[in-house]
C-alpha positions as CSV (number, residue, x, y, z in Angstrom):
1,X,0.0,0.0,0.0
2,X,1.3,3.1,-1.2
3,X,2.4,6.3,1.5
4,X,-0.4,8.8,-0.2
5,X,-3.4,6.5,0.8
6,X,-1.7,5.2,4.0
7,X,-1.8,9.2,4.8
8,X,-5.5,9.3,3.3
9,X,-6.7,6.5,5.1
10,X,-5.5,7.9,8.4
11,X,-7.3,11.5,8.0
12,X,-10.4,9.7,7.1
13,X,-10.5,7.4,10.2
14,X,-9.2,10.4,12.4
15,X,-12.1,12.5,11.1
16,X,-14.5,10.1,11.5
17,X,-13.6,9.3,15.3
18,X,-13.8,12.9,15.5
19,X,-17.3,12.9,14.5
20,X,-18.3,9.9,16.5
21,X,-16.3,11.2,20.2
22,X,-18.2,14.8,19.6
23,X,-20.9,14.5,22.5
24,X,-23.1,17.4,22.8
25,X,-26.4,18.0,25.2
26,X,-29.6,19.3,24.6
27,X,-31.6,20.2,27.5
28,X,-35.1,20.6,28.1
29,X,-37.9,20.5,30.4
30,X,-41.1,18.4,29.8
31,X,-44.1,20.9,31.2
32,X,-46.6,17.6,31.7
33,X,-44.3,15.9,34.0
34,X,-42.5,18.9,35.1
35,X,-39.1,16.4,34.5
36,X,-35.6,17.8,33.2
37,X,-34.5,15.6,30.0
38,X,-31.8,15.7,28.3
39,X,-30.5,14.3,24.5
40,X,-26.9,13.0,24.6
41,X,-25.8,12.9,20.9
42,X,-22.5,10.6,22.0
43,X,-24.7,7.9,23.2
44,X,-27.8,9.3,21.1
45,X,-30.4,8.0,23.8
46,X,-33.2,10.7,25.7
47,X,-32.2,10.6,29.2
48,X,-34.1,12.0,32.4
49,X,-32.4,13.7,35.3
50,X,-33.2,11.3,38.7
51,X,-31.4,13.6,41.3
52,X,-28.1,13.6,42.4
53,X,-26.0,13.7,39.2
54,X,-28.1,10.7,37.7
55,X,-29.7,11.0,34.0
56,X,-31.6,7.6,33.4
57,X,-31.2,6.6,29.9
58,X,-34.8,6.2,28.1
59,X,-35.3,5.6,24.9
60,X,-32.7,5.6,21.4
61,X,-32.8,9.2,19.4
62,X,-32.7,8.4,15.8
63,X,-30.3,11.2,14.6
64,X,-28.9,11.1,10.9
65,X,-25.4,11.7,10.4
66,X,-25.7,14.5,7.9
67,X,-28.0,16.1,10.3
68,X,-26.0,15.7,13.2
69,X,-22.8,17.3,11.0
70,X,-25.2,20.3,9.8
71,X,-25.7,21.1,13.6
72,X,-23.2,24.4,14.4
73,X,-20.6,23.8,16.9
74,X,-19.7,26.4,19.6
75,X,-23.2,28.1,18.9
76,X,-26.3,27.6,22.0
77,X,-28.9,25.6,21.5
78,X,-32.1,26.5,22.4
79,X,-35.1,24.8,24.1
80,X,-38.4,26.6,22.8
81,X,-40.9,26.9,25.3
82,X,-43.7,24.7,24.0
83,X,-46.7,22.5,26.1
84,X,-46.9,20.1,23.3
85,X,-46.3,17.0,25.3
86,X,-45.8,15.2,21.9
87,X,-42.7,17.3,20.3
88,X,-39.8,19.4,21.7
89,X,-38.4,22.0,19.8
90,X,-34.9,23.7,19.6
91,X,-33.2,26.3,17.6
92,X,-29.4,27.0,17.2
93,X,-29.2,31.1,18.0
94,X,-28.1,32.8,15.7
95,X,-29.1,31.4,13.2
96,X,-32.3,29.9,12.1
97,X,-31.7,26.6,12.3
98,X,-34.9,24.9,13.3
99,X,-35.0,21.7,15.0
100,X,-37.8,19.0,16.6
101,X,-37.5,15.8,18.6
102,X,-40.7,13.2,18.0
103,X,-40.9,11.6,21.6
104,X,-43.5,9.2,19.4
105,X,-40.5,8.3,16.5
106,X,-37.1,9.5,18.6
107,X,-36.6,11.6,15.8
108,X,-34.3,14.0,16.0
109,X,-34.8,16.2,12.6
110,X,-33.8,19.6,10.9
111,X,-36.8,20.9,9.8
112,X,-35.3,24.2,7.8
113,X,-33.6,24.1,4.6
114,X,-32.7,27.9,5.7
115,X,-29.0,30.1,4.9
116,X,-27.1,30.9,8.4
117,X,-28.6,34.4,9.1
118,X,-26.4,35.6,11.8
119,X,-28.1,39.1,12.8
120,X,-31.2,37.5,14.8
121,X,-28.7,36.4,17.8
122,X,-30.8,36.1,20.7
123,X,-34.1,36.6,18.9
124,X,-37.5,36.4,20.9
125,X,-39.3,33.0,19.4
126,X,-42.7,31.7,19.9
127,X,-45.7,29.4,18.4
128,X,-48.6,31.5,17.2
129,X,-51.1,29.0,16.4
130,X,-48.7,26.2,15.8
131,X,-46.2,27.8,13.5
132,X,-42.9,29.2,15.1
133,X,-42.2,33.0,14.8
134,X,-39.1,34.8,15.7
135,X,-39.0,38.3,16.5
136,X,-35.6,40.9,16.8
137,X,-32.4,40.0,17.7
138,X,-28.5,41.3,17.2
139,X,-26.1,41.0,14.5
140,X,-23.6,43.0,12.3
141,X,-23.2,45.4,14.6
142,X,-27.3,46.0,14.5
143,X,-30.5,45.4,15.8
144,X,-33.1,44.4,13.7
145,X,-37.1,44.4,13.8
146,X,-37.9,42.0,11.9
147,X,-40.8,39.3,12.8
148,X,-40.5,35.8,10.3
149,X,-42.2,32.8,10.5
150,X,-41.5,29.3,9.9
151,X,-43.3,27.9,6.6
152,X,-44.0,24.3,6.7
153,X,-43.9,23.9,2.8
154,X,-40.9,25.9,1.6
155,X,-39.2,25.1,5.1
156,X,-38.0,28.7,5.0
157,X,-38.4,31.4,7.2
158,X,-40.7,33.9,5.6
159,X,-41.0,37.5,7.1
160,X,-44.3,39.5,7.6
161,X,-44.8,43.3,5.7
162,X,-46.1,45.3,8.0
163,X,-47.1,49.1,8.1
164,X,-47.6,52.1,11.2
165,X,-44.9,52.3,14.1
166,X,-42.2,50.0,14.3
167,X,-39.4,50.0,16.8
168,X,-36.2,50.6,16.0
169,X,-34.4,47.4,17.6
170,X,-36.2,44.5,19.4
171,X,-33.0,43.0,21.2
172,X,-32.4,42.4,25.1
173,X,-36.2,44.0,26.2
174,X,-39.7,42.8,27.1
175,X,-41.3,41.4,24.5
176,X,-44.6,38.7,23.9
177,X,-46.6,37.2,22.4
178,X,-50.5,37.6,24.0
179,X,-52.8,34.9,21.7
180,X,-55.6,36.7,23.6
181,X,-55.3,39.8,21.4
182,X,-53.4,38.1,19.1
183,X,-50.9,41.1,19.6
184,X,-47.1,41.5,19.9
185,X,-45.9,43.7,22.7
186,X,-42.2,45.2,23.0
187,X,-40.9,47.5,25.1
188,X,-37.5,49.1,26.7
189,X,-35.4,47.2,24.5
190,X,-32.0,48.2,23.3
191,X,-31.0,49.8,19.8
192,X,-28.0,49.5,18.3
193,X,-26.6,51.0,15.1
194,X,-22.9,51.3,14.6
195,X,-24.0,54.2,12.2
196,X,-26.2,55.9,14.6
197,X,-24.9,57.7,17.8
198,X,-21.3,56.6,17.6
199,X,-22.4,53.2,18.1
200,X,-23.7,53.5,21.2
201,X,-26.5,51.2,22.9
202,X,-29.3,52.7,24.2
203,X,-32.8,51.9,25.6
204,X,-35.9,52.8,24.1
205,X,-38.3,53.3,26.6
206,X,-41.6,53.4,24.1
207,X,-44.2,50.5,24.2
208,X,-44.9,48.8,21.1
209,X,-47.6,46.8,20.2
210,X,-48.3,44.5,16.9
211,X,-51.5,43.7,15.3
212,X,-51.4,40.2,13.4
213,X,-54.6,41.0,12.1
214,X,-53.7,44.4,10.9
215,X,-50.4,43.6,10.4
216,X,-49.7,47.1,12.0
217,X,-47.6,48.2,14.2
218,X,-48.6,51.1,17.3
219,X,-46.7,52.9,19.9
220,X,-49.2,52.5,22.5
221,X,-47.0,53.9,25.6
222,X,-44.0,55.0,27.1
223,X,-42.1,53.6,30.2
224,X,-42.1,56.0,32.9
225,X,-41.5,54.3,36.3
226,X,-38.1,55.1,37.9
227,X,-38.0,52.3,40.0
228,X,-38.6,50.2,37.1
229,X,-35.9,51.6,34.8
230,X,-33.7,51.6,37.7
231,X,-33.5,47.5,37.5
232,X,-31.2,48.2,34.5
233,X,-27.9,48.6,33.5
234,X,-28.4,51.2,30.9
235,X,-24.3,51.1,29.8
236,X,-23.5,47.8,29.3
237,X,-26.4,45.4,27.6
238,X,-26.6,41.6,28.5
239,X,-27.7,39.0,26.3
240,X,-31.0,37.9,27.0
241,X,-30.6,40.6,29.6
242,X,-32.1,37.9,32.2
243,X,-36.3,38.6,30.9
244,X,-38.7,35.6,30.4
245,X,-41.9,35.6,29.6
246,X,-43.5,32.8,31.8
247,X,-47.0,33.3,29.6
248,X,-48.1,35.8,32.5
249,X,-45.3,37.7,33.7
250,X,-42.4,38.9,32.4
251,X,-39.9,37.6,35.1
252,X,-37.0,39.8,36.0
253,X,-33.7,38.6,37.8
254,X,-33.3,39.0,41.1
255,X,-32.1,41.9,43.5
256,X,-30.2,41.1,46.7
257,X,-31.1,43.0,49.5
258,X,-30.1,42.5,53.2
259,X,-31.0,39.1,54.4
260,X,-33.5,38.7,51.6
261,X,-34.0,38.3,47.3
262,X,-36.5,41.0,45.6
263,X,-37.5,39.4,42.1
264,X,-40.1,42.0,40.4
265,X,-42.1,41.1,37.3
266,X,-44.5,42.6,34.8
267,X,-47.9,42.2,33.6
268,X,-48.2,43.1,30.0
269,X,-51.5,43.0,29.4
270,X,-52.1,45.8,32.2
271,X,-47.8,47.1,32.4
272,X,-48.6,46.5,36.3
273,X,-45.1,45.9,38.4
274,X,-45.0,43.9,40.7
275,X,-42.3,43.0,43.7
276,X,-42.2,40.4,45.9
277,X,-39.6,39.8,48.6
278,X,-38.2,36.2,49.6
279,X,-36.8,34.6,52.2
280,X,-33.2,34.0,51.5
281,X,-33.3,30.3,52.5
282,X,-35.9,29.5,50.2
283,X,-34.6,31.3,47.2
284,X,-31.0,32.1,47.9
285,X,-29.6,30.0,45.4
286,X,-32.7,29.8,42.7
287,X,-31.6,31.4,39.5
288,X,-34.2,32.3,36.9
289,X,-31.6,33.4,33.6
290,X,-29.9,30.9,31.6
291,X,-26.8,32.8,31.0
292,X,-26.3,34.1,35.0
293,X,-25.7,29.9,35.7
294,X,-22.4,29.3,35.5
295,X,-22.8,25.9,37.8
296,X,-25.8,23.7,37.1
297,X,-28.3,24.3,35.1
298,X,-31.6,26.6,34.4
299,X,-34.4,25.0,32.5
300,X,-37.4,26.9,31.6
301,X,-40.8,25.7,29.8
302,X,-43.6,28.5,30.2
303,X,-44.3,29.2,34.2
304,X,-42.0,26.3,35.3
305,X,-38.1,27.6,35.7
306,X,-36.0,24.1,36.9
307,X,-32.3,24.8,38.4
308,X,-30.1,21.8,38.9
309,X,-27.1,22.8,40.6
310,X,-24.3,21.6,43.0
311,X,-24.6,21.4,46.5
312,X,-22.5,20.5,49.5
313,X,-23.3,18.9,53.0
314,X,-20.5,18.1,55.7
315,X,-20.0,14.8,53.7
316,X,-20.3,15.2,50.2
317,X,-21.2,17.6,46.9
318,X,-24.6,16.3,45.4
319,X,-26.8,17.6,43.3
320,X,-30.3,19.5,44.0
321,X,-33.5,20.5,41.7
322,X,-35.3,22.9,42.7
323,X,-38.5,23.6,40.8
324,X,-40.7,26.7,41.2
325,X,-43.5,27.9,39.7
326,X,-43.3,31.9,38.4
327,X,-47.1,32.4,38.1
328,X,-48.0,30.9,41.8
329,X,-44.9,32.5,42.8
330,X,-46.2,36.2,42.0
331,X,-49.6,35.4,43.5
332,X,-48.7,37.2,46.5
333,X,-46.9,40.0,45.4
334,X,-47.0,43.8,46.2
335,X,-47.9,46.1,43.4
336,X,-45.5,49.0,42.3
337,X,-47.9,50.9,40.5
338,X,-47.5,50.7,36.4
339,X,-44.5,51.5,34.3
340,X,-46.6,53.3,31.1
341,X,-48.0,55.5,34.4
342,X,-46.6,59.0,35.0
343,X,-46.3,61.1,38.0
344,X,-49.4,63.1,37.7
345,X,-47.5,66.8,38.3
346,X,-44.4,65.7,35.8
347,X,-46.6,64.0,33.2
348,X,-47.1,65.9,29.6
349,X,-51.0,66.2,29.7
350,X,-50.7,67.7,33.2
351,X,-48.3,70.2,32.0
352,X,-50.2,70.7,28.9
353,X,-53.5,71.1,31.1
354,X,-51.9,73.4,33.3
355,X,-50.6,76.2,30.3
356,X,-53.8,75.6,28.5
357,X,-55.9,76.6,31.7
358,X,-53.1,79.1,32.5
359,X,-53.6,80.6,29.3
360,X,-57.4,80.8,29.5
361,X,-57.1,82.8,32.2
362,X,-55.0,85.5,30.7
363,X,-57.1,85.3,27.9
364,X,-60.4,85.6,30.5
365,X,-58.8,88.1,32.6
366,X,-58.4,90.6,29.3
367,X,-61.9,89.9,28.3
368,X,-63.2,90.3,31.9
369,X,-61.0,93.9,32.2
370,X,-61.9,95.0,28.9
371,X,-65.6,94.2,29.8
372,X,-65.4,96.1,33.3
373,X,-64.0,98.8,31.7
374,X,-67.2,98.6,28.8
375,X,-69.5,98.2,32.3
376,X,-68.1,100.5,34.4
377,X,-68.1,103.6,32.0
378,X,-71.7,102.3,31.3
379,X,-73.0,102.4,34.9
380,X,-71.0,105.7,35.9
381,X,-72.9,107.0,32.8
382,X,-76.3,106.1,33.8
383,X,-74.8,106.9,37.5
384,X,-74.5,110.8,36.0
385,X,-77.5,110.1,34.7
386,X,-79.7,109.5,37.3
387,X,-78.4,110.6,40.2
388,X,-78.4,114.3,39.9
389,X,-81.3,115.5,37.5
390,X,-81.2,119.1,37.9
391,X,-76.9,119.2,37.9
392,X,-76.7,116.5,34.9
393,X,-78.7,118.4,32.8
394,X,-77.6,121.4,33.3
395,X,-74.2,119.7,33.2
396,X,-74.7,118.3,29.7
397,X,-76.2,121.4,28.5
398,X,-72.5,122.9,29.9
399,X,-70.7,120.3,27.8
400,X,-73.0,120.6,24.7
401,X,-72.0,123.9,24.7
402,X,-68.4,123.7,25.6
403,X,-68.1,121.0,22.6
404,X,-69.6,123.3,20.1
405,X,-66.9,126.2,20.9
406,X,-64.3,123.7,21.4
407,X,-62.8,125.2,18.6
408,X,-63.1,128.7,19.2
409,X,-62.1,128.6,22.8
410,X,-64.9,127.5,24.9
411,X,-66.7,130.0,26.5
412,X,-67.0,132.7,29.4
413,X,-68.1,132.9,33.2
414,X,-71.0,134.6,32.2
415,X,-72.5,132.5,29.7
416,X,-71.3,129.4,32.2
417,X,-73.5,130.9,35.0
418,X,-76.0,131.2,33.0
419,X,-76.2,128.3,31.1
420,X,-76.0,126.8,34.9
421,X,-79.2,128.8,36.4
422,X,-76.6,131.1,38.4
423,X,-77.4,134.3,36.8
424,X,-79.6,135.4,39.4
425,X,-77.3,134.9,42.5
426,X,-75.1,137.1,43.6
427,X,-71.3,137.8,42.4
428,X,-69.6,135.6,45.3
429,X,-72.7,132.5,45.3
430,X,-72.0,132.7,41.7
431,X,-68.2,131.4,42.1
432,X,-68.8,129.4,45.0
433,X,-71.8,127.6,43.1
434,X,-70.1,127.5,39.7
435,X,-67.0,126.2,41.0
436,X,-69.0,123.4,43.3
437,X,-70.6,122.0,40.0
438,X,-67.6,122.2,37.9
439,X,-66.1,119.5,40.5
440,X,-68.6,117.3,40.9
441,X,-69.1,117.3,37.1
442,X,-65.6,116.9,37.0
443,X,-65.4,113.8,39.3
444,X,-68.3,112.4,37.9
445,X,-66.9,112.6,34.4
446,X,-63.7,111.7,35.6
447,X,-65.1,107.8,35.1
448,X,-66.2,108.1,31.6
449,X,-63.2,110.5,30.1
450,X,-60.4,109.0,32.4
451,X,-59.3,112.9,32.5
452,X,-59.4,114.1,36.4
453,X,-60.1,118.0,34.5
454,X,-62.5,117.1,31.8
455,X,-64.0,120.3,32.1
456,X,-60.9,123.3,32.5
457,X,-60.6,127.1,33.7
458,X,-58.6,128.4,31.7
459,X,-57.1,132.6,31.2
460,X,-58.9,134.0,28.1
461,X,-56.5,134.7,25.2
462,X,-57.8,138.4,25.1
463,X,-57.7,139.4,28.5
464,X,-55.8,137.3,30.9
465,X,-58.2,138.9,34.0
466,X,-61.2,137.0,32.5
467,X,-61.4,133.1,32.6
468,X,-62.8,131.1,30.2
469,X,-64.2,127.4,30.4
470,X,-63.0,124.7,27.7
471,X,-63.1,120.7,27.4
472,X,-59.6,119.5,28.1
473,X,-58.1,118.0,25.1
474,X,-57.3,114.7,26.3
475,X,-61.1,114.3,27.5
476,X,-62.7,116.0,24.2
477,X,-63.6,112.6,22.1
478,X,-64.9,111.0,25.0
479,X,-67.4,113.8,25.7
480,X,-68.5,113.4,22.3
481,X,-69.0,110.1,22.2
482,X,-70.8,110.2,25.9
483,X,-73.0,113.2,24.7
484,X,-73.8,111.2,21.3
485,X,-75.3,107.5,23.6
């Protein structure tokens, strides 16, 4: 045998105990039985977890070679929540490789014929009436928006058109899928474009929703609680940022506080928050993300989150499960208010009620001053009216007469005293008299004209020893128009 296929022969077998000694696990939990499994592809046999480090082999997996070497290496593979107790269904992030294990056949199949993508890493992925969606995710330095679907008959992912709102990014957030509304809701989730703001992450704090039926998308909302946006490191984004929807809540990862763990959660079909404090011996270990566990492991189906994790007694290191249920869990939690709420006195339609009504007012306040005014002159003028009969008319006969030789001076103490029925009285009753009603005209006028003098004494241009009565310029257009109503 010649050196060439010695050599060939030996990189064929050493490729090929390659592929046989690579031993991978896929982990799951069963939601019926409420059981961790797990698919060993060195052995290629389901196996259950027993307690204490022991996985009981089950059945055979029937796993074709090429599909086996189409699986990615180094990438995670992902349980996808499902409560088919029939089928369990995994994807390989990042891409959207698609596959399903039959518990009926053992079956371990590809069911995409699908490219690598590469920019839906962590993607949010769900079954809307029994066809897989995935929405978002990171790649090429971006966030996407994009919602696909999985098409049975082309076995390729196909993507939805949709019009209105979008968000910008759907990566790292909240978001769901509520088959009651048959809606899509996303919120504080981080965009990233390394064209756009130097690169820089940040969290987009508007609610989203997503009409299948309209194939619209809405901004419903904006995230206003402190406390809630507080939770977050708004620098550095996680993957998967430690969210799960359980179905109900949106779980949140933990808090430590002194002597105890606050875990918070979210209701998005009201955005209610919710907190609820634990004992730290009940929950001091319990872990509820799948990328916090660096020991053990954190299985997740719906409202069931399963860790299986090391633990250590005086003797010996064994292993524990602890299962807990997120919905029952959050029965008795304390309410926080909602996150698309406001502060009533900081909110934008309290500030915008505030200016409108402060506005009116101004407004009101001109109309009400410019009305007294209009009032005030009328009921002073009915006031002069009516008050004095025998010194208004004569008064008005005064100012008749005082308009009519406006322009030639006004006119003389004579004619005054006369035109005043003071003619008859003597020289010194005349000027006490005539100088009485010219102030009491005067202050009665004083409320139509504005002018304290409407009616002046004035030296006569011909003889400076004789006075002379005129209509003070300032006051002369509103005697007119008061003589004229």
């Amino acid at each position: 045998m010649g050196l060439g296929i010695k050599r060939v022969l030996l990189l064929l077998l050493l490729l090929q105990i390659g592929m046989q000694t690579r031993a991978d696990f896929y982990y799951f939990l069963q939601h019926k039985d409420q059981k961790a499994y797990r698919i060993n592809t060195e052995t290629k046999y389901l196996e259950r977890y027993e307690g204490n480090r022991k996985w009981l082999p089950l059945k055979a997996v029937l796993i074709d070679s090429s599909t086996f070497l189409k699986i990615p290496q180094n990438i995670i593979i992902e349980n996808i929540p499902s409560l088919n107790p029939e089928k369990v269904y995994f994807s390989a992030n990042c891409t959207n490789q698609f596959y399903v294990l039959d518990l009926k056949t053992m079956v371990f199949d590809r069911m995409d014929e699908t490219f690598y993508r590469g920019d839906n890493c962590h993607a949010y992925r769900f079954f809307r009436q029994g066809v897989l969606h995935s929405v978002g995710g990171y790649g090429f330095w971006r966030t996407n928006n994009h919602i696909i679907f999985f098409d049975k008959k082309s076995k390729e992912w196909e993507a939805y058109s949709s019009s209105g709102t979008p968000p910008p990014g759907i990566y790292g957030g909240f978001t769901a899928y509520l088959p009651e509304k048959d809606e899509l809701i996303t919120f504080m989730n981080y965009v990233h474009d390394i064209n756009l703001n130097n690169g820089a992450f940040y969290r987009d704090k508007s609610i989203y929703s997503f009409s299948f039926k309209s194939r619209q998308w809405s901004k419903i909302g904006t995230v206003y609680s402190k406390e809630f946006i507080e939770l977050f490191n708004i620098e550095t984004p996680q993957s998967n940022v430690g969210t799960y929807f359980t179905g109900k809540y949106f779980m949140i990862p933990r808090k430590a506080f002194t002597g105890s763990f606050k875990y918070h959660a979210i209701n998005p079909y009201t955005f209610e928050f919710i907190s609820l404090t634990e004992d730290a011996t009940k929950l001091s270990k319990f872990q509820t993300d799948v990328s916090t566990s660096r020991i053990g492991l954190v299985l997740r189906n719906h409202d069931l989150i399963l860790n299986i994790r090391p633990n250590q007694s005086e003797n010996n290191v064994f292993e524990e499960a602890q299962l807990v249920n997120i919905d029952a869990l959050f029965s008795k939690s304390t309410s926080l208010g909602y996150i698309d709420v406001n502060i009533w006195y900081k909110s934008e339609i309290f500030i915008g009620l505030i200016s409108v009504l402060f506005i009116s007012f101004l407004i009101w306040l001109s109309i009400k001053k410019g009305k007294s005014l209009f009032f005030k002159r009328f009921s002073y003028s009915n006031q002069f009216i009516s008050s004095d009969k025998l010194v208004v008319e004569s008064v008005i006969k005064l100012l008749n007469r005082l308009v009519e030789t406006y322009p030639t001076g006004g006119i003389d103490v004579d004619e005054t005293n006369l035109i005043l029925g003071l003619n008859t009285l003597a020289h010194d009753a005349q000027r006490y008299k005539r100088s009485a009603f010219i102030k009491k005209a005067n202050v009665k006028l004083a409320f139509i004209t504005r002018c304290l003098d409407t009616i002046q004494r004035q030296d006569s241009d011909l003889d400076r020893r004789q006075k002379r009565y005129i209509i003070n310029a300032v006051a002369f257009n509103a005697v007119k128009d008061f003589l004229k109503s």
